[in-house]
N, C-alpha and C positions, 0 to 999 in steps of 0.2 A: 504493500500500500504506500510506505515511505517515497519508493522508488519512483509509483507512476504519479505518485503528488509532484516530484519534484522533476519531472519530464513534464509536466503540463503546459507551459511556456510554449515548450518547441513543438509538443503535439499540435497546440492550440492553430501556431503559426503555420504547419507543414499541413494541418485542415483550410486551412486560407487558402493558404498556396495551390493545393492542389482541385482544391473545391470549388472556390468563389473569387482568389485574385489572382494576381500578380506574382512573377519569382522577384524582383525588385524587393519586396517587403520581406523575404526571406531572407534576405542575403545579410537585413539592419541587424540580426538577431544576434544577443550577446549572451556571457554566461547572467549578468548580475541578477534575473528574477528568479534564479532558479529555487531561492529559497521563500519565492511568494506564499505561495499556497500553504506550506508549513507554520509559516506565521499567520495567515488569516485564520487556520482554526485552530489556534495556541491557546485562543480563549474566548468565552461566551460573548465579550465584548466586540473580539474583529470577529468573530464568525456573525455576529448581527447587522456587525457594516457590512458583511459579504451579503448575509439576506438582502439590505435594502440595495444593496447593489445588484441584486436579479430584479429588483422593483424596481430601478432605472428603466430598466427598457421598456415600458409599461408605452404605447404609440402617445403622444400628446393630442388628446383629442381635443380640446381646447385651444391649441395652438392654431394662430392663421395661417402659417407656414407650414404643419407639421400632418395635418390629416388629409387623407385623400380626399376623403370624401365631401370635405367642408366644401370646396369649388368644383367639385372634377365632375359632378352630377349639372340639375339646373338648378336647384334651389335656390342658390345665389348667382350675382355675376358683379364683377369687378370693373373697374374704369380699364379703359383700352393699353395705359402705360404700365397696369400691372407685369411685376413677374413673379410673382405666387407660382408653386412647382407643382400645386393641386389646380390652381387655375388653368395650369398648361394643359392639363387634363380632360378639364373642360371647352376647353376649344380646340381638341381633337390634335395637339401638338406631339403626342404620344411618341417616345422615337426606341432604336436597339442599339444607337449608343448614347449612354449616359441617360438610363432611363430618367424621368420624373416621378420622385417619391417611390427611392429605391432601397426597399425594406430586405432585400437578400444581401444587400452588401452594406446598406445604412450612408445613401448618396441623397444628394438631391432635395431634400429634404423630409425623411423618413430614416429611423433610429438604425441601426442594425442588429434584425432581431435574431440571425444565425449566430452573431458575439452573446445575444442576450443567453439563448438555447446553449451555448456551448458554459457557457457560467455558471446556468441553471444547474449541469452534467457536472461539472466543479462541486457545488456546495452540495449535491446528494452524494458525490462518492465520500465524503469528507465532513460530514456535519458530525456523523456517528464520533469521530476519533476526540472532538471536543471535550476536555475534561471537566471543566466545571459546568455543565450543564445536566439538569437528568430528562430521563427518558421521554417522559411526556413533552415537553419543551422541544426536545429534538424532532419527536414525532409530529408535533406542528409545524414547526417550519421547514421541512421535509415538504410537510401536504401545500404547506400554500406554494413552495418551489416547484414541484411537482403541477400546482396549476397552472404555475405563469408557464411551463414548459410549452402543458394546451394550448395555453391561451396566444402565444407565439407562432407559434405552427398552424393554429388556424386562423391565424391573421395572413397569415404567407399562404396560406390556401387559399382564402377567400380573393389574393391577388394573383398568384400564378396559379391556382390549378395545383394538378400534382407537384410534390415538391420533394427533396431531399429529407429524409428523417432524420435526424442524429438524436439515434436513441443513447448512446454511449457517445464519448469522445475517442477518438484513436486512439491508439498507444504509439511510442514515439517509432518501432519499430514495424509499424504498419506498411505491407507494400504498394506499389501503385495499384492495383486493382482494387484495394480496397479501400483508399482514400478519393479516387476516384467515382464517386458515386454516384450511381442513377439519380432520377427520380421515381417514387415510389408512385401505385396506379391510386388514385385520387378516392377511391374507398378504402383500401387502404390506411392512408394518413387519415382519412376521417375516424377509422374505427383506431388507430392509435390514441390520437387526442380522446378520443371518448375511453379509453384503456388508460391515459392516465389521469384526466379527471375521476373515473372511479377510484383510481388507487389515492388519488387527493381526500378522497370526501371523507374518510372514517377519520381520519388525523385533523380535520378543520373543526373550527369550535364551532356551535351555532351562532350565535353571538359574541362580538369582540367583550371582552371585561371593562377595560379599560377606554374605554369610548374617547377620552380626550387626548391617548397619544396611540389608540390602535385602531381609531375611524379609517376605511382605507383598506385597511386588511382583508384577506380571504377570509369566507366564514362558511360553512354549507348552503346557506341559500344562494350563495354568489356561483359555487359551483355548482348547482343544479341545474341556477338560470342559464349559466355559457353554455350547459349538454344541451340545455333542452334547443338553442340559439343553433351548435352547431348540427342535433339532429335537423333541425329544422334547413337551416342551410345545403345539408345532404340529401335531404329530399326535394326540393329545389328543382324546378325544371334546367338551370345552368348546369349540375352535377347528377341531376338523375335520368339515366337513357338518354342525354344530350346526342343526337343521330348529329351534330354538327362535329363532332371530334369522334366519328368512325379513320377507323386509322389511324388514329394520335399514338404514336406507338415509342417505346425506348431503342435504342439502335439494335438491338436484341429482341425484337420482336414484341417483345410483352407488353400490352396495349396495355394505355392509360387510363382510359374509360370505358365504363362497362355501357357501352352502347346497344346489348342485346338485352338486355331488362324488360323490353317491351312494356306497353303500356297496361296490361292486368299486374308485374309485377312493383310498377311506380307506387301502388300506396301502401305497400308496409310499409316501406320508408317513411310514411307519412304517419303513421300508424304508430309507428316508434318514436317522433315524434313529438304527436298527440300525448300520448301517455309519459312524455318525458317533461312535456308543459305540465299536463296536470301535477305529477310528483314536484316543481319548481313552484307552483302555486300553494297549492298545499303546505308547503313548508312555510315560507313566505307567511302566509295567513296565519300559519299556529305560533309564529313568532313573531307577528304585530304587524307587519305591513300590510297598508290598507292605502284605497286612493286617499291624495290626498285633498283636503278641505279646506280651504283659507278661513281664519275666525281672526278678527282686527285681535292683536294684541292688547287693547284698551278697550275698557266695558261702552267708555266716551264718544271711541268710534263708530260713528252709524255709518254705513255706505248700501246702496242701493241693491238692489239682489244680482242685478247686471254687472256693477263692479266685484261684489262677491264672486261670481260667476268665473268674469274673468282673471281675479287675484288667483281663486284655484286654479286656475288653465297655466299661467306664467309662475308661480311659485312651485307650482309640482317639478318643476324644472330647476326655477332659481332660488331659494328656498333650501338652505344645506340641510343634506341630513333630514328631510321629511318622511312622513310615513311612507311613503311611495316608491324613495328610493330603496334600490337594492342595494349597487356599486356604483359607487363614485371613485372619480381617477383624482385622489389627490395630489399628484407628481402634475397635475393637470389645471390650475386655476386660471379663471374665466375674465379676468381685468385686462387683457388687451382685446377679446373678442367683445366682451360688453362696449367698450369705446369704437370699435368698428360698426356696432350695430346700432348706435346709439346717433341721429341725426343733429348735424349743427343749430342752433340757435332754439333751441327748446324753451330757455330762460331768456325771454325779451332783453333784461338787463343786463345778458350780453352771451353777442352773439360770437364771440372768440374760440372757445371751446375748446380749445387747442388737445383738452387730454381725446376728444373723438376722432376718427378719422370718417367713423359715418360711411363708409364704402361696402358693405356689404347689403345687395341690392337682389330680394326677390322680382323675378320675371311678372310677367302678367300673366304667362301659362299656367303659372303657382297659382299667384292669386285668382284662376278660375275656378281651381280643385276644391278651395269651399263651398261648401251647401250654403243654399240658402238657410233663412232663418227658419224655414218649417222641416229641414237635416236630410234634407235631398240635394244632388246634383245641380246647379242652376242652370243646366240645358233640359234635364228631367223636370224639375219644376213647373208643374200647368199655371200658377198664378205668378210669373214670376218671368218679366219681359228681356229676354237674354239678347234680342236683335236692337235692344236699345242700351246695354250695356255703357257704351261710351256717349249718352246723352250726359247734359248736364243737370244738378239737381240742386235746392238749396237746404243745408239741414234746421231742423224744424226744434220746437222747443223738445219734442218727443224722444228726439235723437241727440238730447245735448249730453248722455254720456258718452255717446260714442264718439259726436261730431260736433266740432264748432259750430255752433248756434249762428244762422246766419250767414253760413259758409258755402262757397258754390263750391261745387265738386263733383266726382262722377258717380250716375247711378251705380253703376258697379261696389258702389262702396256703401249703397243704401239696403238693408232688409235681408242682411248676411247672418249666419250662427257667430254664434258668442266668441270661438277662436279664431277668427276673422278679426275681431279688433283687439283678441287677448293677446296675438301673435307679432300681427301688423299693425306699423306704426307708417301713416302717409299723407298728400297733402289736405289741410283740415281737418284729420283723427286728434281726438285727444288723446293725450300720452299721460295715463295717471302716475302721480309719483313724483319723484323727485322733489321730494320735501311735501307737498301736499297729502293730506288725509282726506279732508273732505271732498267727496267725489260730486258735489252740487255747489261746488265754490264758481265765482267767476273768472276767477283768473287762474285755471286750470293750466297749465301746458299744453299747446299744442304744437302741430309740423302744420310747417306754409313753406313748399318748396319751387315754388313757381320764379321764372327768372327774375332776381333783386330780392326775393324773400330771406329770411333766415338760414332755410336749410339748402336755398340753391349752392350748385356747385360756385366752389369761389375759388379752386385749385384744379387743378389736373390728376390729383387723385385721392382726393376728402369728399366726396359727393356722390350718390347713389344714379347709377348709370336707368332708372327704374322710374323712381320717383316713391319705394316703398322701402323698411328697414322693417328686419326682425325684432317687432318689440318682445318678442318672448322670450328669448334671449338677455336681458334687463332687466336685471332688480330692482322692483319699485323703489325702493331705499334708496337708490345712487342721486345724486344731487349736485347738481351744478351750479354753483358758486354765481351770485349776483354780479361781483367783479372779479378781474382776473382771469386766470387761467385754469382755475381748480375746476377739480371733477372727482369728485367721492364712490366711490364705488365699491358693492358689499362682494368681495370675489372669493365667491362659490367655487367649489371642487367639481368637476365636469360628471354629470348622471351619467355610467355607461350604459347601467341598464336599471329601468322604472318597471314598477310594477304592469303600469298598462302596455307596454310591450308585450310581456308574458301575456297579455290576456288575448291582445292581436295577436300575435303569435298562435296560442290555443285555437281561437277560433280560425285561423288558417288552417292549421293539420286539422282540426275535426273537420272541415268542411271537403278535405282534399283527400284524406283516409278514404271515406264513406261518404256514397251517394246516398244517405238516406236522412227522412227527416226528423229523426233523434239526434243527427249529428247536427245537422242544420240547428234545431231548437238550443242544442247546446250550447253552439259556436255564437245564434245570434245571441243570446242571455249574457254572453260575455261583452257583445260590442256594445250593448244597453245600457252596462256598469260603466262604461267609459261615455257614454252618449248623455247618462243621465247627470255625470258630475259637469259636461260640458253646455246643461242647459236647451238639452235638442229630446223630443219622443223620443220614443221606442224605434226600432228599424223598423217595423212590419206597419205598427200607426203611420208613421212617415210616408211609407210608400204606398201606403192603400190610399191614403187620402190626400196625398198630394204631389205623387209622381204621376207621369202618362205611363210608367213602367211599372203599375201598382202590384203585377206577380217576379217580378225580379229577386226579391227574398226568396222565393218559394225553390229557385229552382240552383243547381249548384253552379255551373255557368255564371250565370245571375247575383248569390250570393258572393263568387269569389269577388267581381266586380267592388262589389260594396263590401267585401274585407279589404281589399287592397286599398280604395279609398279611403274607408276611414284609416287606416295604416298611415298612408299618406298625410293625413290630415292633422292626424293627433300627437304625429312623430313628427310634424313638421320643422324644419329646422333643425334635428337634431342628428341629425348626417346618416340616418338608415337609410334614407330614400337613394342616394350611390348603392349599396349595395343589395336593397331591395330590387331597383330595374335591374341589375346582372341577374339576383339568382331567380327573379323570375323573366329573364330574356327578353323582357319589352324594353330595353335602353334603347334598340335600334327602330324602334317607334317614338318613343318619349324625347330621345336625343337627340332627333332628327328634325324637331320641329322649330322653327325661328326664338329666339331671344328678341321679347320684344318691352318696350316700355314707354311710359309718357313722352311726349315731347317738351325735354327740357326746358329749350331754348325760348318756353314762349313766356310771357308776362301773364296774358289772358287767360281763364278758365276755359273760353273759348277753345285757342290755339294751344294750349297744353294739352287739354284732353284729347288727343291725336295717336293711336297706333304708331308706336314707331321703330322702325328696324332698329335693333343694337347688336346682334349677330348671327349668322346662320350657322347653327352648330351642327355638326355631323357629329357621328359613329357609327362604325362598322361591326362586321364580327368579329373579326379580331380584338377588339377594344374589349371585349370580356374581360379577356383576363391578360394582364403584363407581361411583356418580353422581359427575355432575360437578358441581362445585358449585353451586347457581343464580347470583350472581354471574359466571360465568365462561361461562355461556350467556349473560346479557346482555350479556358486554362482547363479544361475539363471536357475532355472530347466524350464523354460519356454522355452529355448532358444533350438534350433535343431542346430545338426553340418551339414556343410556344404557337399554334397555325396563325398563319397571317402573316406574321413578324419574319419568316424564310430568310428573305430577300430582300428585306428593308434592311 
């Protein structure tokens, strides 16, 4: 054990080397680390820094630089001078050398989570030999390393497809055939990760003890939720009988995808699943998390049932540490995405703002995907005029929570559901908060971003290419300073995973398992719980009495429609929607369609409310899923490039 502790150095490098870089980097190697890893588990102290050092690699999901999925989808879109490495993503700049947000070798801006996985393989060979630590103690932070392992590996799945396993690290006398490594066939790696989230889960506590220095931590409901996330992912039309990668094969023949699964055998997958949401639910519930509820902190505070409404749709999110959450990514805090989502001149007394940049801008294709205010689609909607969408309208004393009293603006923005303004903040919305309580005051905050207003652009890249900002995203508490430049902001640990997930989630596999209507009953009882805390019927009320598609619940077709929206809807902004269109193959519909928003440049309500081009995005098939980078085929002739990427 001595021996191959103090080989780990060179091992670590000659897996580089032969696996994922360069001989360059081999060549730097000296004797001095060799007695690293002997000292890191000398004592419970460095072996704890080594723990939180396999929680470095943890993806920065709160980071504007550091998630895929933040821009690489359409949720958002950025001013044209951007060079965000997840925006490149989004405008189809995707390339095979020097990928964008390159998680296999930690480039471009994405961690490197094969250094994280090989760490991971460090601190389990070597936890045991710690002396002053006892058993139980060992056996937890085993489990929760043993998760980040999953949780690694299926992050690198969910971007390449099959991928290289390191279940072990090498040993230093390993030959080339065996540092040389495949990729493994993409069921496979699935059933690994779920192989060792099981062996995680007996070793995690349910609950952290110490909540104020162990918030963060692995605990069993956190590993239930990620099975139940990647069964769900595995079942997936992207990974399940995907006929678009027949013949994706290793240079050895051994195909990557099980493309002959045909469609009778697609819903056990789904099925396993199903029953993996419910065991994440279940836990979850018997250990408190519940949706969560906004209740004013002060008995003094009265607000309206619509502010209430909307406080629970944006605190479930922003709001640490609520009932709701499950995992939160503390390595992850939200104070530079809250001032991106956050519009200039909120606070009349001054519109400097300097801590916002305000650039982070929903499309107008987004903003059609809410229901109107009776929880239907507003093309499905029979009372509800969609071919007048971009008419003008004036808001009414009826709508002064939502709307500046008084305010011209476009129908589109009139007689929407409750996370329509819980979410979005845009020209004329009032923006509750920011030092304000009373939700019936007059001098509420509002966005007036029409050209010379407060929140117009006044740079080349602080201003929403759109004309709309993620208020959901935004702590009501953040406060923007009368004078000056200040900007107070309450920065929340990033929600990886809320409870209303697991519920969409749920009703996905039960509806996709089984065509029958016990599953359907199930599946909708679940969208209801999440329908009823957002202020909207029931689904079946909804659509019987006010869609033209009043049997659309009834039928699975039908229903899946309306799980994916509401998915869409209630997860909005929180960066599922990237890799929801992969795993269910509609990106090259959804992706394909224009980037559009207001017309900046005008003064008028008139001339602002104008459709206007801001980009035509593409995506292909290939864009699934990530090339490898050309380098990293050559240093490793073993490795096959991802379809698509051949010849690029």
């Amino acid at each position: 054990m001595k021996m191959k502790k103090r080989i780990f150095s060179i091992t670590t490098l000659l897996s580089v080397l032969l696996l994922f870089g360069s001989c360059d980097k081999f060549l730097d190697v000296t004797p001095d680390n060799l007695a690293t890893i002997d000292y890191a588990f000398r004592l419970r102290t460095a072996a704890e820094s080594f723990l939180f050092t396999c929680y470095s690699y943890m993806p920065s999901h709160a980071a504007t630089g550091g998630n895929p999925a933040m821009f690489g989808a359409d949720e958002f879109w950025l001013p044209p001078t951007s060079a965000n490495n997840s925006f490149a993503l989004g405008r189809g700049n995707q390339r095979v050398v020097g990928p964008y947000m390159n998680a296999w070798q930690g480039l471009n801006g994405c961690k490197d989570l094969y250094q994280g996985i090989r760490d991971c393989n460090v601190f389990l060979e070597n936890i045991n030999t710690v002396p002053d630590m006892n058993d139980a103690e060992k056996k937890r932070w085993s489990a929760e390393v043993l998760f980040l392992k999953a949780y690694y590996h299926y992050y690198l799945v969910r971007m390449y497809g099959p991928v290289v396993l390191i279940r072990e690290n090498l040993p230093v006398n390993a030959g080339p055939d065996e540092v040389k490594m495949p990729r493994s066939p993409v069921d496979e790696c699935f059933a690994y990760i779920l192989s060792l989230l099981d062996d995680a889960f007996p070793g995690l506590p349910e609950k952290v003890s110490n909540e104020l220095q162990e918030l963060g931590r692995i605990t069993q409901p956190i590993c239930l939720s990620l099975k139940a996330k990647v069964l769900v992912t595995a079942a997936s039309d992207l990974f399940n009988g995907n006929q678009d990668y027949r013949g994706f094969a290793n240079k050895d023949g051994t195909l990557l995808f099980d493309t002959e699964i045909g469609e009778a055998g697609k819903p056990a997958k789904w099925q396993k699943a199903a029953q993996a949401c419910k065991a994440a639910i279940d836990s979850c519930h018997r250990l408190g998390h519940e949706l969560y509820y906004y209740r004013p902190a002060f008995s003094t505070v009265k607000l309206t049932d619509s502010t209430l409404t909307q406080m629970s749709i944006r605190n479930s999110v922003c709001e640490r540490w609520n009932s709701e959450i499950i995992w939160a990514n503390t390595n992850s805090l939200t104070s530079g995405l809250q001032g991106a989502a956050t519009p200039r001149g909120l606070n009349p007394a001054n519109t400097a703002n300097s801590g916002m940049s305000g650039s982070m801008a929903p499309p107008l294709k987004i903003i059609e995907m809410f229901y109107s205010e009776n929880g239907v689609p507003i093309k499905e909607d029979n009372a509800w005029d969609y071919n007048s969408r971009f008419n003008i309208m004036e808001a009414k004393a009826e709508d002064a929570v939502y709307l500046k009293q008084g305010y011209l603006t476009a129908k589109m923005n009139f007689r929407r559901e409750p996370r329509y303004y819980a979410d979005l903040g845009f020209d004329g919305s009032v923006w509750y908060g920011m030092g304000h309580e009373d939700d019936r005051a007059a001098d509420l905050f509002y966005v007036a971003c029409k050209r010379g207003q407060p929140a117009a652009a006044v740079n080349m890249t602080g201003y929403s290419t759109t004309g709309y900002w993620p208020k959901k995203l935004v702590h009501f508490k953040n406060v923007v300073a009368n004078s000056g430049n200040t900007y107070t902001v309450d920065n929340y640990p990033w929600p990886v995973i809320r409870l209303a997930d697991l519920y969409l989630l749920y009703a996905e596999a039960l509806n996709e398992a089984e065509n029958s209507a016990a599953n359907r009953d199930e599946a909708i009882s679940y969208l209801d719980k999440i329908r009823d805390r957002a202020g909207l019927l029931p689904v079946r009320t909804a659509w019987l009495n006010h869609s033209n598609r009043p049997a659309k619940p009834e039928s699975q077709s039908g229903l899946r429609e309306i799980v994916r929206q509401e998915r869409t809807i209630e997860l909005m902004f929180e960066f599922q929607r990237f890799w929801d269109l992969r795993r269910w193959k509609t990106a090259t519909d959804d992706l394909n369609r224009p980037v559009t928003g207001w017309d900046l440049d005008q003064e008028s309500a008139e001339g602002y409310y104008r459709e206007r081009l801001v980009y035509e995005q593409k995506f292909t098939s290939r864009d699934y899923l990530w090339p490898l980078n050309e380098e990293t085929i050559l240093a490793n002739k073993n490795l096959v490039q991802n379809p698509g990427w051949e010849s690029n």
